[in-house]
Structure formats: C-alpha cells, structure tokens
SEGU-526843 format. One record per residue (C-alpha): residue in three letters; x, y, z. Coordinates in steps of 0.001 Angstrom, whole numbers, padded with zeros to 6 digits, always signed. Each point is the difference from the previous one (the first is absolute). Layout:
REM SEGU-526843
ALAXYZ ...
***
This chain:
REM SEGU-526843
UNK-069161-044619-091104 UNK-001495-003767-000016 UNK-001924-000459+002944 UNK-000014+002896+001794 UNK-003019+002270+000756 UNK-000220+003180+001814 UNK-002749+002403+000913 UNK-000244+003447-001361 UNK+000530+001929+003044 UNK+001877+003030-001225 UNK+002136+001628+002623 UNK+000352+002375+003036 UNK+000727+003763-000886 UNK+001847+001621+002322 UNK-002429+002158+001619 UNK-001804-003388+000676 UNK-002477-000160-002856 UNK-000649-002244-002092 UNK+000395-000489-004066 UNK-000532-002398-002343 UNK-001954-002239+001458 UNK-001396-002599-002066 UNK+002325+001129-002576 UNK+003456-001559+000463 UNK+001954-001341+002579 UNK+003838+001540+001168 UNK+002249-002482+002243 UNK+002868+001116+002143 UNK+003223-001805-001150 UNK+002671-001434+002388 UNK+002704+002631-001027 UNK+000311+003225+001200 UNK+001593+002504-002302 UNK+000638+002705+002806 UNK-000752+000701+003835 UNK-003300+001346-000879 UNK-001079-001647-003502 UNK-000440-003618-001309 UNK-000980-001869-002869 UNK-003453-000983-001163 UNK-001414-002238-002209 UNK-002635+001236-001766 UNK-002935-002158-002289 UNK-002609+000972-002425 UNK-002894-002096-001457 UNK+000809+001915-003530 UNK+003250-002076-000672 UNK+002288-003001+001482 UNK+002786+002165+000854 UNK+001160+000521+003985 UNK+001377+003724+000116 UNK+002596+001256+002375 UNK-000630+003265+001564 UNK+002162+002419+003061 UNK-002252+000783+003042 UNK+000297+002126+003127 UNK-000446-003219+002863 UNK-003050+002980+001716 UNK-002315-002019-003132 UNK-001961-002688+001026 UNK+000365-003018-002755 UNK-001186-003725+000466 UNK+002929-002645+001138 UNK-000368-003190-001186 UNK+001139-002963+002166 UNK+002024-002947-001421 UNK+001030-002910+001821 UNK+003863-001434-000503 
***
C-alpha cells in the first residue's frame, strides 16, 4: 500500500469495548454481504497483506474517506 498510513485503532466490540488498540487497524468496506453483516478490511504491521474478513454491522470499525 504506497502511500497510505493508518493509525492502529483496533475496533469496537459489540458490547462497546474496545480491543486492539494500538495493535492493528480494521476498515469497514463499501459492500455489504447481508442485511446485517459487511466486509472489512483488515491490516497488520507483521506483513503487507490487506485481509478480508465477515462482520456483524453492531462492530464499530474505522471508515476511511476517499475523494472521487
């Protein structure tokens, strides 16, 4: 990912708390894959890789904005 930084702000449990802060940062995708889940994008400062995970929309993940 050339030039692109992001903070490691973990994400929102459900209950509200929080996890993984400092540790990683989780982005909500665009697509929904049901009513009640979407797509994330998940990084981690061990490898280059952008991972693709399934989670219930009640989890709290950062949204990054990009401009058209």
């Amino acid at each position: 990912l050339v030039g692109f930084s992001a903070l490691l702000a973990g994400y929102r449990y459900t209950n509200g708390s929080f996890y993984d802060l400092g540790s990683y940062p989780s982005f909500w995708s665009s697509s929904a894959s049901s009513s009640s889940d979407a797509w994330s994008r998940d990084l981690y400062t061990s490898d280059s890789a952008v991972y693709r995970y399934n989670y219930n929309k009640a989890f709290g993940f950062s949204v990054r904005c990009l401009r058209d």
